[in-house]
N, C-alpha and C positions, 0 to 999 in steps of 0.2 A: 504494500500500500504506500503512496507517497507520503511523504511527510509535508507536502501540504494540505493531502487531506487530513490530515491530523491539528493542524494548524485552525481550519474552519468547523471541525465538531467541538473544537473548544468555543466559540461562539454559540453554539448550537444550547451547548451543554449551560453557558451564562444563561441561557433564556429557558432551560429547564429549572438550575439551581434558582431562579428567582421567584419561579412562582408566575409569571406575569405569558404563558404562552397564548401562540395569535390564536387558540380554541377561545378566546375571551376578544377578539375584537367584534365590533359590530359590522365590519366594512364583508360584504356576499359576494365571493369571488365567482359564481356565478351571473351575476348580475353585470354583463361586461357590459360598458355602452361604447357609442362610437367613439373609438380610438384615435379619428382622424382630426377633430373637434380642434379648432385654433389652431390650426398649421396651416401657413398660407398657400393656396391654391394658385397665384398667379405665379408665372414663372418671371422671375428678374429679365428684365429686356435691357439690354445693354443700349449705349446709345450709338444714334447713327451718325455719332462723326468722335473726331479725337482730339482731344485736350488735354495732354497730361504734361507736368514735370519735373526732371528728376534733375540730381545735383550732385557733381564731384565737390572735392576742399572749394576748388572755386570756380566755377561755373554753372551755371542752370541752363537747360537744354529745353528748350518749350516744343511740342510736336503737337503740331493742329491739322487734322483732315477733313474737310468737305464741311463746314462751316459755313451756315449762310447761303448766299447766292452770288452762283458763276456770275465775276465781273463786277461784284462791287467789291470795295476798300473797306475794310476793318481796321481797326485799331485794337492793340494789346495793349491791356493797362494793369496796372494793379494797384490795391488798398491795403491799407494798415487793417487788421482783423477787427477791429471795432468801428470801419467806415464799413457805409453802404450807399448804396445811389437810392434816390427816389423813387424810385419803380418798385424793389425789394419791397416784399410785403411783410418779412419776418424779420426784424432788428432787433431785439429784445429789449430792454432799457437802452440803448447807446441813442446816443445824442447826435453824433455825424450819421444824419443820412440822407444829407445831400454834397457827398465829398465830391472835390477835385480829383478825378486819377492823377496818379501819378504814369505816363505815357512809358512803355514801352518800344514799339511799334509797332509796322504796319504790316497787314497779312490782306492778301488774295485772296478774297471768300472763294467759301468750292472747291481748293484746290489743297495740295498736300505741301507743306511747309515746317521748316525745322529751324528753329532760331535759337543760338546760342547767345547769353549773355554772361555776363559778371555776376556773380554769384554776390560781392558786396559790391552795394550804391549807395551812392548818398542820395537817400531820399528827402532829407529836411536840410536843404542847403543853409537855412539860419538857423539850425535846433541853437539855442540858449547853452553854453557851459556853465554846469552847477559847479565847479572849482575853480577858486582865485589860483590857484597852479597849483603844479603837478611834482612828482619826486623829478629829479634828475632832468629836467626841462620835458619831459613827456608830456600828450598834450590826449585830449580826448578823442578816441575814434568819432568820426564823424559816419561810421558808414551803417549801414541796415544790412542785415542777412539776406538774400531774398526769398530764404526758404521759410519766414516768419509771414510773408504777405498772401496776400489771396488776389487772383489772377482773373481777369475778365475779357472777351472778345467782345467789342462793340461795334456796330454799323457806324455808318458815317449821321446818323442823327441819335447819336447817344442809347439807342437802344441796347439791351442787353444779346448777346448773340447764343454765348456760350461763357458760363462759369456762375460762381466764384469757385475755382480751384486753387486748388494747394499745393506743393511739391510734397510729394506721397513717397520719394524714393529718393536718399540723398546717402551720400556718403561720412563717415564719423571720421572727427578728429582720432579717435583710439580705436586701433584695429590691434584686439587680443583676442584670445581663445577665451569660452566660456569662465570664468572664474568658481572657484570654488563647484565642479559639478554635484549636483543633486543625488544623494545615495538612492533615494526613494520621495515619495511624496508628502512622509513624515514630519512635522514642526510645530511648535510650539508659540504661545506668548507667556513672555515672563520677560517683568518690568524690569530686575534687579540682576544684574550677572554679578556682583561681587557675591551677593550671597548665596545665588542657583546655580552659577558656570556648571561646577560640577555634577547636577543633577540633569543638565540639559545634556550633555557631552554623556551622560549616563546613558541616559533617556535614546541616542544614537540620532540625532533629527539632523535632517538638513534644512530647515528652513526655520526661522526666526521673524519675528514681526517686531517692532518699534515704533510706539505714537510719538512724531516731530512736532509739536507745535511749533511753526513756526516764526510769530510776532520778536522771541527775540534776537532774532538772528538780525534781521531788518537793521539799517542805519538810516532816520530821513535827513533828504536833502531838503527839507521845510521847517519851517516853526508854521504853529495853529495853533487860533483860539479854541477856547469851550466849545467851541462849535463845531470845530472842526473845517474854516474859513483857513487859510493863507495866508499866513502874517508877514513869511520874507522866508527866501529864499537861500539857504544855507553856502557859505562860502570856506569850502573846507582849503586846508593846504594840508599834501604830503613829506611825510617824515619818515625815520626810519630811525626807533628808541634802542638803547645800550644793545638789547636783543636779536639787532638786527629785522627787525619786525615794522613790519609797514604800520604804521599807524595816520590818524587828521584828527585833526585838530580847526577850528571856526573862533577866533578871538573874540567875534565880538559879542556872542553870546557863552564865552566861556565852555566850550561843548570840546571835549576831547575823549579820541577812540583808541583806544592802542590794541596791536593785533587783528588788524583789518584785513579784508582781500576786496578786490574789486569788480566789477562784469560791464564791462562797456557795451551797450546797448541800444541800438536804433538811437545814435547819436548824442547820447548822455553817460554818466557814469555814475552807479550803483555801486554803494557800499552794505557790507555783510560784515558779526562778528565771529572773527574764528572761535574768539573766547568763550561764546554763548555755545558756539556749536562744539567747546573741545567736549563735553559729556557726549556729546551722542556720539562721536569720533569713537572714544575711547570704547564706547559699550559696541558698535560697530566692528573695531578693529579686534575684538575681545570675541564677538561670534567668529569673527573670519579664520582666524588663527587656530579654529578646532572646523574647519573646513564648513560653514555654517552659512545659508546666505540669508540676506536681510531683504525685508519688505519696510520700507517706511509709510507710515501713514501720517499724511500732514493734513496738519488742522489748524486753524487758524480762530484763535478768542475774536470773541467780537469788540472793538473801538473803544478804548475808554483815555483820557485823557493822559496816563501813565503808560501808556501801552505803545507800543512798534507792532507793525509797521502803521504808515499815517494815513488817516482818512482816505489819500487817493486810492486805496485798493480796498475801500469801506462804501457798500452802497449807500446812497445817500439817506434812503430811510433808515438806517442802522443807524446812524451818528444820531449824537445825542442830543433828544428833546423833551420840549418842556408840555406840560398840561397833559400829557399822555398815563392815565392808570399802570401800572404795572403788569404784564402778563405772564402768558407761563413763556417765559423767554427761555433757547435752549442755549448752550455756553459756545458755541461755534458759528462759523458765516462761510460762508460761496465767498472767494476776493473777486472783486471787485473789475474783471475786465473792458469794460464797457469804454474808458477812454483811453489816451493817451497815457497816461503818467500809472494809472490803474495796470494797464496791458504792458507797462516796460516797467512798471516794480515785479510784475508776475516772472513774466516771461525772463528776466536777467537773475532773478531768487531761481530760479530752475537750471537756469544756466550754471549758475554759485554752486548747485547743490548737486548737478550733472561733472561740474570738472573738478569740484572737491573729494568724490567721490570715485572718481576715477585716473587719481592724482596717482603718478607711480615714480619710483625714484632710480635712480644708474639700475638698480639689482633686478628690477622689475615688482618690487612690494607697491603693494597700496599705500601711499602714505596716510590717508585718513583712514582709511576703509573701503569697502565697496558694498555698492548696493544695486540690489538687481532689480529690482522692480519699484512704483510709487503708490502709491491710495491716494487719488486727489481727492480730500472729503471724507467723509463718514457716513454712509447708509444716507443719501442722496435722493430717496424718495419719499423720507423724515424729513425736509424740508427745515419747516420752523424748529423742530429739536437738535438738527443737528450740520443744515447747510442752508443757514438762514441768505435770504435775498432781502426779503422785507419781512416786517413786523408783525408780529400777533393782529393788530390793528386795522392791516391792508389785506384786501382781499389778498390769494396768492396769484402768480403769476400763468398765462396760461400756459398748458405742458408746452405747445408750441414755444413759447417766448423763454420760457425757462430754460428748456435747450438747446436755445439761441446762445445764453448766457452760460450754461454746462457747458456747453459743446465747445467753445471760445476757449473756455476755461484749459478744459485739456488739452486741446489740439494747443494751444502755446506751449503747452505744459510736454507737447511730444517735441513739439519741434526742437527746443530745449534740450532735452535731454538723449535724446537722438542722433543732436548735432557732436555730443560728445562720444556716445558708444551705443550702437546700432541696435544691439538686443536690448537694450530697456525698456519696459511695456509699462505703461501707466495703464491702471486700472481706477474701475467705476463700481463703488462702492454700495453694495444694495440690501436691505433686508429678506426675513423669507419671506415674508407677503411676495406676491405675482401679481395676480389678475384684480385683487382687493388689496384696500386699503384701511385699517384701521384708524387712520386720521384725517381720513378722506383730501387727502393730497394726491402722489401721484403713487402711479402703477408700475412697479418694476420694469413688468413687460411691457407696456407704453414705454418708458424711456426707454429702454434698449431698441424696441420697435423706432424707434423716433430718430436714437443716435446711428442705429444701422444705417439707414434708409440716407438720414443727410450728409455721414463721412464715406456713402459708398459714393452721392452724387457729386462730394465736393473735392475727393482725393481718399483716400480710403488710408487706412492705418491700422498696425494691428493692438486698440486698445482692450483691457481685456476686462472681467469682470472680480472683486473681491465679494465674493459670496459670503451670507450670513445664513445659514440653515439649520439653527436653531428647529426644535420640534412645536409645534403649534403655536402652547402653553410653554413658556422657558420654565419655568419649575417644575415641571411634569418628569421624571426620570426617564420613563418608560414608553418615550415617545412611540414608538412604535405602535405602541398598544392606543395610544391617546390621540394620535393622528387621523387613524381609521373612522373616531366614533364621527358623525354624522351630526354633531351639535356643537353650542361654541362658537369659540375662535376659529377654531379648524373645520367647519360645516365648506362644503363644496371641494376640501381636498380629492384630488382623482389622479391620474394618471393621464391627464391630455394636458394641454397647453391654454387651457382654461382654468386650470385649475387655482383655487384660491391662493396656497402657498406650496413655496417646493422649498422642501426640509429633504435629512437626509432618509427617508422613506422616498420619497420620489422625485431622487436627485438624479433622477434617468432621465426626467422632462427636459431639464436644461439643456440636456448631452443632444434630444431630438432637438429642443430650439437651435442649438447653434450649430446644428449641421444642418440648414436648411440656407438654397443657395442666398438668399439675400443678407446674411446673415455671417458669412466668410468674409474672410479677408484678403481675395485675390488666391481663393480657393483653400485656404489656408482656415482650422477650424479657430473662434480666437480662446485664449487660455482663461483658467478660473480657478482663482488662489482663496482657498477657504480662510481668511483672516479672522472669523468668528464661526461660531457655533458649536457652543460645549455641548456637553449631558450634564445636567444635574441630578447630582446625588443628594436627596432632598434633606437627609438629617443624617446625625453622626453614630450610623450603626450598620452593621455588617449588612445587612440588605440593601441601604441604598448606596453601598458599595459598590454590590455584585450588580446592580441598575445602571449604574454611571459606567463599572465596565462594559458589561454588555454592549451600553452604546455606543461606546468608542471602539468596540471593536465592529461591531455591525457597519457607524460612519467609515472605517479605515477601508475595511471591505469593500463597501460599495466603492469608493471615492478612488481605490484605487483601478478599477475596470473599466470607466472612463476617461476617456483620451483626452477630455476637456481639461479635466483638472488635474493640472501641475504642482499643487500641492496645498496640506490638508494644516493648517496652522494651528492646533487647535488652543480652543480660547475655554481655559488659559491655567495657567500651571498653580497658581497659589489662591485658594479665596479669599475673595476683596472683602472686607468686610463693608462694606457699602451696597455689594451685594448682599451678602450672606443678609442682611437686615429685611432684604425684600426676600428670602429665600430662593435663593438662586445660589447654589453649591456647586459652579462648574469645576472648580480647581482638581487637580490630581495630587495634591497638598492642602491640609488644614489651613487654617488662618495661623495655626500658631507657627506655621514654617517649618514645621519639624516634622509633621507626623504625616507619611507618604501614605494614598488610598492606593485601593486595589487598579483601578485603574493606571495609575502610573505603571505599574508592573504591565499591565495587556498593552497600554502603549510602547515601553522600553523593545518589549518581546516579540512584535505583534509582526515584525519585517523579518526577523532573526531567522536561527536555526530553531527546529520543535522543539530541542530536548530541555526547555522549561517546564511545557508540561507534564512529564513526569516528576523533575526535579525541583523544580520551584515553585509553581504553581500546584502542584497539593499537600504542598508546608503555607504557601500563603494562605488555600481557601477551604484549609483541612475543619477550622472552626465552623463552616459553614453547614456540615454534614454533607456535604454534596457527593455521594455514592460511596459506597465501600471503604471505609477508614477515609474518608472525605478526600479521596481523590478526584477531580476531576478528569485526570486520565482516564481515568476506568469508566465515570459515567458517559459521557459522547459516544463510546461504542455500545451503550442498553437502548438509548438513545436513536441514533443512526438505525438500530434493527429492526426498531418498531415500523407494523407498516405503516403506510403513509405518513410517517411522520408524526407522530403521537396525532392524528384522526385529522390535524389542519391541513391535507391535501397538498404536505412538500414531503417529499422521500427524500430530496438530496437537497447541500446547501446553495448552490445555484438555483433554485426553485427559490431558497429564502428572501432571496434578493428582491422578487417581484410581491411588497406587498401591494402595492394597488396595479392592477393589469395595463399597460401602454405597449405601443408600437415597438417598444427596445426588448430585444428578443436578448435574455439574458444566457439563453442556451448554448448561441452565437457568439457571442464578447467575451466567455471566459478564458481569460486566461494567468495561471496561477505566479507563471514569472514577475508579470506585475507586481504582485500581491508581497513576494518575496524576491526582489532582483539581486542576481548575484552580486553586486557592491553593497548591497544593505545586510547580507546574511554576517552573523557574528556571531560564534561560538559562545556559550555560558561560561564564564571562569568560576 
């Protein structure tokens, strides 16, 4: 027999030893309905001419075919991402939307054409320098990326022809081999590496999460009042203290920065502090060094008068006012790309955090760290809780317009970080809600529907998704069991693309959404990093142990048979006591830090060689009585011979995977190397 079938009757066996089998769900595995239900029936129509472009270090290649009409003259222009022309009917909050192009040139409608330009231009021949000087007589680039703009063909009366595009294909300053490769799909969140390292590096994961808040990295080039108004304009000079370290300094409002870096951007120059960012450096450089990769998720406080960065990257209802009641305000904001100043604090902070990141020295080491992927935001269709635009107060914005204002958000946020190293995937942050919403905002699958549909038509990119698939109810241990019922929170969960939420019970939905063709990435399926979604083990006793394992091993399970997802982060190692007060016990550790659950162990183990479960695994869950002198060894095989599966209609554990019935044939997908890949295997000592 393989030893990974031995591997999966130990899940089988957690869902014996607990008491909680699917003979006790409500959901009639008879009762299939159409399977087809919200999967889009029209097939993607490509369009009938060509508009794409791509970019070496330095030049952009624009390639336009049959555009318009044989015999008239176009015009190639391009915009700053927060201009629009009059005619666009979706701008979201920005305020230029009757820009000047900035002229490219001129194309032969109807005909095939390729036109290479300069990759940097000066696009603001008088942008304003925010520095009275520079170190060493250095002086501010004046120049613009062009792979930051968006591109348009126009007739000769200002009509739109064809765009707004993007350069969808460019080349990175850092051309290395993958860093730190991935053992498995295994990883963790855990805030503190001085006092976990060693439990994480136990634990065997390759992937790590890290919340950035951003604000104090930021340096402004402004002073503002209370308001958040424009008082003057900051006039830094460069230095270089005992340490050799760049630092500015502004005399005449007394304002000095030591240990600065810089990001000269669409004409201007942004400062960042390293000093602010040495913590995250170091917990960064602390995962990499045990071969571990990092997801950062950046977050941004919302505006208060002590706070970085300044109002320009603060929608304008978020800044502070008077005569307004207090609401349930949530503690984060969407920044602010809508203008100028807004759209180059973003885009040059990405930049910062792109070539900080990917900094390496004569040896080839990272000198900060590295990081592979970003989270722009937090669960993004929580809007007011956790990616505010506007206020309790204002209505919300509509899906349209909103991701008008997402969408902006991250496509600067790729270009950015792209320009430095080619694999970096920004992802978009979502709850399990899908098809419903519990704050009646927006729809998961509305915005991916929405973001699909406008980076395929504006330039396509491959961003990806951070999944949240928590079970219905997040206290409920036994999601499995709680998913099914038919009432609740979780009433209309199913197995189609309608279905209310997708938890990891029917985390197969996702895998059919995103391999449906409009839905790819230049055929390419796009990835989905589980940054959240523990099990709760609802109180401090051997049962809701053996619950919180189960699920973590059932989520590893599943999560790892799908191609979608690249890795399983799970949230989160220690419980919060902030949690624990709403009752919500994801942790694989106590709050007191010390006392490891059962679940740590099915995580540690769960990629490995089997021979835990003889040897460790029934001294851990021997208390349990769980078969024969409480091995668990021995019960998955009383188990396995029963037929049909003690009477719930699975004989084998590929059958367990389908609790609600969909279009994803699990029979078809298995495959056990996944589950256990030979770089993740790790003998017991």
């Amino acid at each position: 027999m393989k030893s990974g079938f031995k591997h999966l009757c130990l899940l089988l066996a957690l869902f014996v030893g607990a008491g909680t089998m699917m003979t006790g769900c409500d959901f009639d595995l008879s009762a299939l309905e159409d399977l087809n239900i919200g999967f889009d029936e029209e097939v993607v129509e490509e369009e009938d001419y060509v508009f794409s472009l791509s970019a070496t270090l330095d030049k952009i290649t624009i390639k336009l075919d049959n555009i318009g009409f044989l015999g008239e003259e176009g015009t190639i222009v391009a915009l700053q991402p927060f201009q629009y022309f009059r005619s666009e009917e979706l701008t979201g909050v920005a305020t230029e939307t009757e820009a000047s192009p900035f002229v490219i040139g001129t194309y032969e409608c109807g005909t095939s054409q390729e036109l290479v330009i300069d990759r940097y231009m000066i696009f603001y021949p008088n942008a304003p320098q925010n520095t009275a000087s520079t170190l060493e007589g250095q002086s501010v680039s004046p120049y613009t990326d062009g792979t930051i703009l968006k591109y348009y063909v126009l007739d000769s009366r200002d009509n739109i022809l064809a765009g707004p595009k993007y350069c969808s294909d460019f080349d990175a300053i850092n051309d290395f081999e993958e860093p730190y490769p991935a053992k498995s799909i295994k990883g963790v969140m855990c805030e503190d590496t001085t006092a976990y390292m060693n439990y994480i590096t136990d634990l065997g994961c390759s992937w790590v999460q890290l919340n950035y808040v951003i604000n104090s990295i930021f340096i402004p080039n402004e002073d503002f009042d209370g308001n958040g108004s424009v008082t003057r304009a900051r006039q830094y000079t460069e230095y270089k203290n005992a340490a050799n370290q760049l630092c500015i300094k502004d005399e005449a409002v007394n304002a000095t920065y030591e240990n600065v870096d810089y990001i000269d951007y669409n004409g201007r120059r942004y400062y960042f502090s390293l000093n602010a960012a040495l913590g995250y450096d170091n917990t960064i450089k602390a995962y990499n060094a045990n071969n571990i990769k990092v997801t950062l998720i950046l977050l941004t406080q919302r505006w208060c008068t002590n706070h970085y960065p300044t109002p320009y990257i603060t929608y304008p209802a978020l800044l502070p006012q008077t005569g307004l009641t207090p609401g349930k305000e949530g503690p984060y904001m969407q920044v602010n790309t809508s203008t100028l100043e807004g759209a180059n604090y973003w885009g040059a902070f990405m930049e910062f955090l792109a070539k900080h990141y990917t900094e390496r020295d004569e040896n080839g080491n990272f000198v900060n760290g590295f990081v592979d992927n970003y989270v722009i935001g937090n669960e993004v269709d929580y809007a007011q809780e956790w990616n505010a635009i506007v206020t309790v107060h204002q209505a919300p914005l509509s899906l349209d317009n909103y991701l008008v204002e997402y969408e902006r958000w991250i496509r600067i946020a790729n270009q950015s970080v792209k320009k430095y190293y080619k694999n970096s995937t920004i992802l978009v942050s979502i709850t399990h809600n899908w098809y419903t919403s519990s704050l009646n905002e927006y729809t998961p699958k509305n915005i991916l529907d929405t973001l699909a549909a406008k980076t395929l038509a504006e330039g396509n990119y491959l961003w990806g998704i951070a999944l949240h698939p928590y079970g219905a109810d997040l206290p409920v241990a036994d999601y499995w069991n709680n998913d099914t019922k038919n009432k609740g929170e979780s009433k209309g969960m199913n197995g189609t693309l309608l279905t209310s939420k997708i938890t990891y019970t029917n985390l197969e939905v996702l895998q059919l959404y995103l391999e449906q063709e409009g839905k790819l990435c230049n055929g390419q399926i796009r990835p989905v990093h589980i940054t959240e979604g523990g099990v709760c083990g609802p109180t401090n006793n051997a049962d809701g142990e053996i619950l919180q394992a189960a699920g973590i091993a059932y989520a590893y399970y599943k999560s790892s048979q799908l191609s979608c997802i690249k890795s399983l982060q799970y949230y989160r190692f220690r419980d919060h006591p902030a949690e624990t007060a709403a009752g919500l016990y994801t942790g694989i550790m106590y709050a007191d830090g010390v006392t490891l659950k059962k679940g740590y162990y099915i995580l540690k183990y769960i990629d490995s060689t089997d021979s835990y479960i003889d040897d460790i695994m029934c001294e851990e869950l021997s208390a349990l009585g769980l078969g024969p002198n409480g091995c668990i060894g021995q019960i998955h095989w009383t188990f396995l011979d029963q037929p049909q599966g003690y009477g719930f209609g699975r004989s084998t554990w590929q059958e367990l995977m389908t609790i609600f019935p969909s279009q994803f044939d699990w029979s078809q997908h298995w495959d056990e190397s996944l589950i256990w890949p030979e770089t993740a295997r790790r003998e017991i000592v």
